[in-house]
C-alpha positions in Angstrom: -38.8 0.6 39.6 -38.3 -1.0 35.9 -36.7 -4.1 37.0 -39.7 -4.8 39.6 -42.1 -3.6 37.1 -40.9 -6.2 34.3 -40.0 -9.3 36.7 -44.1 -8.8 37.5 -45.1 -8.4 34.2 -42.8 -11.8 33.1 -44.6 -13.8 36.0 -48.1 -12.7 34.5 -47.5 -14.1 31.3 -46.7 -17.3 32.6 -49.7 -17.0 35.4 -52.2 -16.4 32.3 -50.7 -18.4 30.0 -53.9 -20.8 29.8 -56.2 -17.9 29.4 -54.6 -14.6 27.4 -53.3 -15.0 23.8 -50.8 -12.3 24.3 -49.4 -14.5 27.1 -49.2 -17.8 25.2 -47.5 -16.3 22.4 -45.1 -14.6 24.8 -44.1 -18.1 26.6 -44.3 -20.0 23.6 -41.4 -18.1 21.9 -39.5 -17.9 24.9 -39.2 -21.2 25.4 -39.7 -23.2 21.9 -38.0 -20.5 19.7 -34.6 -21.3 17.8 -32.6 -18.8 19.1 -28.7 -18.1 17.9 -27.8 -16.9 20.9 -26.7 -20.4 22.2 -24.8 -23.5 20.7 -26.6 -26.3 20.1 -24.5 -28.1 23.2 -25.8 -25.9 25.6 -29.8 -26.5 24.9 -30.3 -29.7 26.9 -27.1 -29.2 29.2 -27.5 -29.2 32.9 -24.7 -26.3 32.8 -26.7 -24.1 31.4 -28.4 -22.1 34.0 -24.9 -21.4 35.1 -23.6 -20.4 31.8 -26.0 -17.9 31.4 -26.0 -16.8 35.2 -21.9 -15.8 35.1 -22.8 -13.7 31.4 -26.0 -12.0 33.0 -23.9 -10.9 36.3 -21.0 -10.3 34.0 -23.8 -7.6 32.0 -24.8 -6.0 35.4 -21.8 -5.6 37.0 -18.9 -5.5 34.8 -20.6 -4.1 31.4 -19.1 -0.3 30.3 -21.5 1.8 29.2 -21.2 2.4 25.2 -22.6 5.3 23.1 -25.5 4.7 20.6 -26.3 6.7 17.3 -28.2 9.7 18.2 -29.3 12.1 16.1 -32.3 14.2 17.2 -35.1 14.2 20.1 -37.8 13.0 18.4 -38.5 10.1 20.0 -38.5 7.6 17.4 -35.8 4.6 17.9 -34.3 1.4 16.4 -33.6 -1.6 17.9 -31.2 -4.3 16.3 -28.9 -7.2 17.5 -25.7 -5.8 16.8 -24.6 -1.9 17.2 -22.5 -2.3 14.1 -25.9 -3.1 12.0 -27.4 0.4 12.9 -25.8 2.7 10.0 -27.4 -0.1 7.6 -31.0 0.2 9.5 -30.7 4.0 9.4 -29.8 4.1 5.6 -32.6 1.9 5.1 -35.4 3.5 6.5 -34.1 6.5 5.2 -34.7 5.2 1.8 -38.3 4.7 2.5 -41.2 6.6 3.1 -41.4 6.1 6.5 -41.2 8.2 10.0 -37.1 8.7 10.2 -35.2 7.6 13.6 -33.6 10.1 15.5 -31.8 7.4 17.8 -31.0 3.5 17.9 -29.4 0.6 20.0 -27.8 -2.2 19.5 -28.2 -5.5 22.0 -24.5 -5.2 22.9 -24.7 -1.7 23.6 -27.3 -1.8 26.4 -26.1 -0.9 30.0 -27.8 -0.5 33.1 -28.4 2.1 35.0 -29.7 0.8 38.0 -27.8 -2.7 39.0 -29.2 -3.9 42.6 -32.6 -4.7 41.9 -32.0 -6.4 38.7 -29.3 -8.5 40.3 -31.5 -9.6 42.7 -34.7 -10.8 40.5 -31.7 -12.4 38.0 -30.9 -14.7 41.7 -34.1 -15.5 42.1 -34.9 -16.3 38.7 -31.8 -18.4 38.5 -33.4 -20.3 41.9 -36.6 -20.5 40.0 -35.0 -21.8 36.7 -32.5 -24.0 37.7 -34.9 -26.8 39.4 -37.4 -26.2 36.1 -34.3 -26.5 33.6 -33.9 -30.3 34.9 -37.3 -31.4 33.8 -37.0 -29.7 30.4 -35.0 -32.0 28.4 -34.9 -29.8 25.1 -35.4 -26.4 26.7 -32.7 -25.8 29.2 -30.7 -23.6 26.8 -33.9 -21.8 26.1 -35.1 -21.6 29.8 -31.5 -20.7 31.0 -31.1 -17.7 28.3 -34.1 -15.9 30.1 -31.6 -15.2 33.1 -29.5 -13.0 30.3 -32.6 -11.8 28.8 -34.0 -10.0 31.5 -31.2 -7.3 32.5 -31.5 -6.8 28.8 -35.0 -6.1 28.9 -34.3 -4.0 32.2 -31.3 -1.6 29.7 -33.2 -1.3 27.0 -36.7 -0.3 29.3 -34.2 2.2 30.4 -32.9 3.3 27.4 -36.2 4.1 25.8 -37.7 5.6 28.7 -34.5 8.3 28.8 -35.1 8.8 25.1 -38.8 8.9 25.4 -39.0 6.8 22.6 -42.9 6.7 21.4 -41.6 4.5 18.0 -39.7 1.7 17.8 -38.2 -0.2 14.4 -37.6 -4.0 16.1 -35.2 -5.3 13.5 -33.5 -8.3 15.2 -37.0 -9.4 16.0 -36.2 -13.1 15.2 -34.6 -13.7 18.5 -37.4 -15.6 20.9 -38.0 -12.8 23.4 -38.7 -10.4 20.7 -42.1 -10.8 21.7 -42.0 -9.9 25.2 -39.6 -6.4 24.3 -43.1 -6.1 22.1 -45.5 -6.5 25.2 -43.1 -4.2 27.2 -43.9 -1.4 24.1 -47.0 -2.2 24.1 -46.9 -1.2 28.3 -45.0 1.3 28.1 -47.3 2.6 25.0 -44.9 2.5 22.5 -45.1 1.4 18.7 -43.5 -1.9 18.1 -42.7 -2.3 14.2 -41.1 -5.2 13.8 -38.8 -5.2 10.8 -37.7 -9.6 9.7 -35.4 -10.6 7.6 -36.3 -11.3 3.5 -36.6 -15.0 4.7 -39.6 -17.5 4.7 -41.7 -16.1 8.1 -42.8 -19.5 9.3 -38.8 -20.0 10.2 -38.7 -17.2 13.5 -42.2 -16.0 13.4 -44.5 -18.4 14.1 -45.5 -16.5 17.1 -45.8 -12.8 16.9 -46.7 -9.7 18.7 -46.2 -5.9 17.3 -48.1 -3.0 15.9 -47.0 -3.0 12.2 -45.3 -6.0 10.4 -42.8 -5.3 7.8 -43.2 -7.4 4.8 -40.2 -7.6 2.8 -40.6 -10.6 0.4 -43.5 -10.9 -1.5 -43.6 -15.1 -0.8 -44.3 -13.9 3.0 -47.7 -12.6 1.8 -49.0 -16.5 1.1 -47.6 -17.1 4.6 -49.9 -14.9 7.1 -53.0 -16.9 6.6 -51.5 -20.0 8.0 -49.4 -18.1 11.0 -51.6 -15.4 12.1 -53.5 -17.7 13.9 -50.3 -17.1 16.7 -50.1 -13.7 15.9 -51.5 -10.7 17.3 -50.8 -7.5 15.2 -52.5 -4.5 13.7 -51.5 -4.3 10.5 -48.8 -5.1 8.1 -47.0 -3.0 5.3 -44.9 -4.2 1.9 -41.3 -2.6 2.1 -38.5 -3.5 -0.2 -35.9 -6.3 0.6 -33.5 -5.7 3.6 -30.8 -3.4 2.9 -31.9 -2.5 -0.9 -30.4 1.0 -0.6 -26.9 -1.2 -0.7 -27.6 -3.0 -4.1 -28.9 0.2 -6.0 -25.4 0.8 -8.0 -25.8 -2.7 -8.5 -29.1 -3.2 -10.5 -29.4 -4.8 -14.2 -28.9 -2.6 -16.4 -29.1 -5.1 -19.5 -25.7 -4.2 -20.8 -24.2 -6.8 -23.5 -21.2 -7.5 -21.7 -20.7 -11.3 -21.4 -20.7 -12.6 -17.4 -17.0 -13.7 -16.6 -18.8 -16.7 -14.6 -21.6 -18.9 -16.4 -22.5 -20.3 -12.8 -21.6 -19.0 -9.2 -22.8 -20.9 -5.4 -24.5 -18.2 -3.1 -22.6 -20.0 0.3 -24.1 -20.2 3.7 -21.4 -21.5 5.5 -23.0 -24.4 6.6 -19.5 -26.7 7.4 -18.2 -23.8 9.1 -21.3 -23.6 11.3 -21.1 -27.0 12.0 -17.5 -27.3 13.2 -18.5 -24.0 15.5 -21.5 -26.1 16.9 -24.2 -23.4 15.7 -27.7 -24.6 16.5 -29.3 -25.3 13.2 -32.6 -24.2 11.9 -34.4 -28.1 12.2 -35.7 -27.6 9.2 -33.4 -29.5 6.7 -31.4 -26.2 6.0 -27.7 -27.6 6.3 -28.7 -30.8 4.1 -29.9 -29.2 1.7 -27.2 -27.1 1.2 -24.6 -30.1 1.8 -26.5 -32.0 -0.8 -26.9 -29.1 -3.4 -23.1 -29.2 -3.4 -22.9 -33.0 -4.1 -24.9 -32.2 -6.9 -22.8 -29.5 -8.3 -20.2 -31.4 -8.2 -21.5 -33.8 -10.1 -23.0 -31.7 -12.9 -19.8 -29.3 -12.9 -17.8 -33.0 -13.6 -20.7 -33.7 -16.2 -20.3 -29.9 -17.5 -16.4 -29.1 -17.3 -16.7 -25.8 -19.6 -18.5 -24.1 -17.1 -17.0 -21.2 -15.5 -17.8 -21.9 -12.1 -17.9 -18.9 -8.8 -17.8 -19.4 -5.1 -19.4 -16.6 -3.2 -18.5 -17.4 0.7 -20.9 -16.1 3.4 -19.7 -13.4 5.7 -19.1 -15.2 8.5 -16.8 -17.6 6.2 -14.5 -14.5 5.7 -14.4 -12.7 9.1 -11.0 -13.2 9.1 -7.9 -14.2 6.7 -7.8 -17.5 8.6 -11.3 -18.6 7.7 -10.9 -17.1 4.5 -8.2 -19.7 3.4 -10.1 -22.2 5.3 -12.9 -21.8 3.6 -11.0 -22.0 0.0 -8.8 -25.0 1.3 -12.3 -26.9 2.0 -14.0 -25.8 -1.0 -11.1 -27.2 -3.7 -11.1 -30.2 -1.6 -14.6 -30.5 -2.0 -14.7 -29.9 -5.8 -11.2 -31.6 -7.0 -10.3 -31.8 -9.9 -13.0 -29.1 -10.8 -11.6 -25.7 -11.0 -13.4 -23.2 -8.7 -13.0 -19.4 -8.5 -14.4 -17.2 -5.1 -15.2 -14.0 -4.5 -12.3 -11.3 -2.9 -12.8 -11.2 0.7 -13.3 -8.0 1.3 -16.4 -7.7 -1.2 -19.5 -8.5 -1.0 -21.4 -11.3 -2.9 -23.7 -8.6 -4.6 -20.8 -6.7 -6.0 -20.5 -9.8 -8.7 -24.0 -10.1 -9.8 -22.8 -9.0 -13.0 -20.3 -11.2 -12.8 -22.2 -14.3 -13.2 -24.8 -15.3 -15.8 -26.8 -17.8 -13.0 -26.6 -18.4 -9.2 -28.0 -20.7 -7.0 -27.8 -21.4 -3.6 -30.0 -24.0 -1.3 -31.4 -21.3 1.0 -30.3 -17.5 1.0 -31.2 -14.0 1.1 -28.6 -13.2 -1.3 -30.9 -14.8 -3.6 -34.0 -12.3 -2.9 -31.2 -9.5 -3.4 -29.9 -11.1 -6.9 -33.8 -11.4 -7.9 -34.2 -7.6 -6.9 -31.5 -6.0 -8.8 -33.0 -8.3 -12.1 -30.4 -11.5 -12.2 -31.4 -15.0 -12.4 -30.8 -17.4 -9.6 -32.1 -20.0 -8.4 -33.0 -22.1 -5.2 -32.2 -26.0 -3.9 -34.2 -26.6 -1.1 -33.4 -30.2 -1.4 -33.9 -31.6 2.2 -36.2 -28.9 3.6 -39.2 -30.6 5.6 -41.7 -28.0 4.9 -42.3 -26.3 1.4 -40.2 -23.0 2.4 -41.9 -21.1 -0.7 -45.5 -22.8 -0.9 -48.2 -21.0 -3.3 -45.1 -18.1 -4.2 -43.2 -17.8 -7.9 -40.3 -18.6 -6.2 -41.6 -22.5 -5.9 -41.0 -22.3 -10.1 -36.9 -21.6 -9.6 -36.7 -24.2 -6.5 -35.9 -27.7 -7.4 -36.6 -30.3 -5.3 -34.5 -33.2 -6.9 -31.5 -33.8 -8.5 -33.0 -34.3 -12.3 -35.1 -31.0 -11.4 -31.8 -29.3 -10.7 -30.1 -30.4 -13.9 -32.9 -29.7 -16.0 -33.3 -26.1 -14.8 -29.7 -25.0 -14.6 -29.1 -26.2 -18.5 -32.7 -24.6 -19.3 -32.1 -20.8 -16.9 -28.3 -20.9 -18.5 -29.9 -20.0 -22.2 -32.4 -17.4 -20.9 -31.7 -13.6 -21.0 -32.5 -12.2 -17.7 -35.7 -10.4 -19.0 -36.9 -13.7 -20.3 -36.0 -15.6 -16.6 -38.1 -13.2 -14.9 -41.3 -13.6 -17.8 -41.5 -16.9 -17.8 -40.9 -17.9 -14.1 -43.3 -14.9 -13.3 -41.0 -13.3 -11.0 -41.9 -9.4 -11.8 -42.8 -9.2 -7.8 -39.1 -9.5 -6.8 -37.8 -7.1 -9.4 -36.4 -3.6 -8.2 -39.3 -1.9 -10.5 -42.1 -3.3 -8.3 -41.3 -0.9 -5.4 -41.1 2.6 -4.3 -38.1 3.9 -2.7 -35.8 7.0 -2.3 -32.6 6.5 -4.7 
């Protein structure tokens, strides 16, 4: 029986803990790992365990079953958080060189077949966890999650074992029981390659477990020699930037046409997530975006020719609502400055050309600007660790206000061809990979 099988193999881990590698990873990302999943509230709230009890019975019992992509028998599968990410995934890894998927499942697609036994070992976990939870002042959210994580684990055991999956791409691998879904492959001898996001490793992946590692920014090459150390993987491979197969109708072309915009701010949405009470990173992510923006707004009142471009993060236009919101608290923030955004329904990418410079404190809009051959650069102003140590991408990051001022008037007279020469940033362009167009 799956359920019995992974409720003994989850008890292991934590039995060897002091004495297997494998299992300290496991444990350690289950329990220290940001995870998204919950709000920052609920990770020292007693109320936890209970939150996540009601949403685990709610998956066993209540959850309809959904169809996933499918398109052949071969055996080879994609995971990813969200269903509605698959079509991107699929497009992707078609665009490589790679073995192709025939199926793939999104986290809120899983269902379970078999309900009684997984019921029961989510109980007893809940009895197990709940007594725990009240000694672990910063891990209850953490602890408690594992009560929602295991019928997952159960579904998606099933759901490869129907497809007789022998391959799996693991793309929302930054969640913290990524690495247990790797050790159940691993059981179940299957091929976990983990596919992370264009982002700084050491943020989601400082303990790992998979077959093959995706590389997909060159700055996370000067990263492994410091994390591997909590790693335990057989090789890794350099792939282009997450979703490049979008931006290819979008790359330089080094046309004479004059950008509309002279500056444009990649946003991350960082006052939204804070009024929705997302957990943040710990890392000095939302101040340095919050002070990158005091700093605009000074230069831009310094500057007051400049053409100036809002690009909102998706989750700052999911609706019309937010939208305006996000416009309303953007011309408050810049008065008396006149500011410009992006159409909602548009993505930031569509106005590289748009807009000679960008910057942003901390985004992966930036690695795609850098790919199709704009300038941009970064502001990781507050950041406790050096996000970009011994990578080209420490020469566009400023790290003061005087450093930010300096570069944006110096990166403003550069063509793009001379950005990328003398910043040495050839290992970020387009040109430097091999892909299917």
């Amino acid at each position: 029986m799956i359920a019995t099988h992974i409720f003994f193999l989850l008890i292991k881990v934590f039995v060897t803990y002091p004495f297997n590698k494998k299992s300290r990873i496991i444990v350690n990302s289950l329990l220290n790992n940001h995870s998204y999943r919950f709000p920052e509230s609920m990770q020292g709230s007693f109320k936890a365990p209970f939150h996540y009890l009601r949403h685990s019975i709610f998956f066993i019992v209540k959850k309809k079953k959904t169809v996933y992509p499918k398109y052949n028998n071969n055996g080879i599968g994609v995971f990813d958080g969200n269903g509605k990410s698959l079509k991107n995934r699929f497009d992707y890894l078609n665009h490589l060189e790679t073995l192709s998927p025939g199926f793939g499942i999104g986290r809120d697609q899983l269902y379970l077949q078999q309900k009684t036994a997984p019921l029961l070992y989510v109980l007893f976990l809940f009895v197990l966890v709940t007594p725990i939870s009240l000694f672990a002042t910063k891990r209850k959210g953490a602890m408690a999650l594992v009560l929602l994580e295991f019928p997952e684990w159960v579904a998606l055991t099933e759901t490869l074992k129907k497809e007789k999956c022998k391959y799996l791409y693991h793309f929302c691998a930054y969640e913290k029981d990524s690495n247990f879904i790797a050790y159940l492959n691993l059981k179940s001898k299957i091929i976990n390659h983990k596919v992370p996001s264009s982002n700084p490793l050491k943020n989601f992946y400082k303990y790992l477990i998979c077959d093959t590692l995706a590389i997909t920014a060159p700055f996370q090459n000067q990263e492994i020699d410091k994390l591997s150390i909590n790693w335990s993987i057989n090789k890794t491979i350099q792939w282009p930037i997450e979703n490049f197969q979008n931006l290819i109708p979008y790359f330089n072309n080094n046309s004479n046409n004059k950008p509309q915009f002279d500056l444009a701010f990649l946003s991350s949405g960082i006052w939204l997530r804070q009024n929705q009470g997302h957990t943040p990173l710990g890392t000095g992510d939302q101040e340095s975006e919050l002070a990158l923006m005091d700093h605009l707004k000074e230069y831009l009142t310094l500057n007051k020719n400049i053409r100036f471009l809002v690009l909102l993060h998706p989750i700052e236009k999911k609706s019309e609502m937010l939208y305006q919101a996000a416009i309303n608290h953007y011309n408050a923030l810049f008065n008396n400055i006149k500011v410009n955004f992006g159409d909602q329904d548009r993505n930031s990418f569509e106005y590289f050309s748009k807009s000679n410079l960008t910057i942003a404190a901390y985004s992966s809009t930036n690695l795609q600007r850098l790919f199709c051959g704009y300038k941009t650069l970064y502001a990781p102003l507050k950041f406790k660790i050096n996000l970009y140590e011994h990578s080209a991408i420490n020469n566009i990051a400023v790290k003061n206000k005087q450093e930010l001022f300096e570069l944006l008037n110096q990166s403003m007279k550069l063509s793009d061809k001379e950005f990328f020469e003398l910043y040495v940033l050839k290992e970020y362009h387009h040109s430097n990979y091999v892909f299917k167009t």
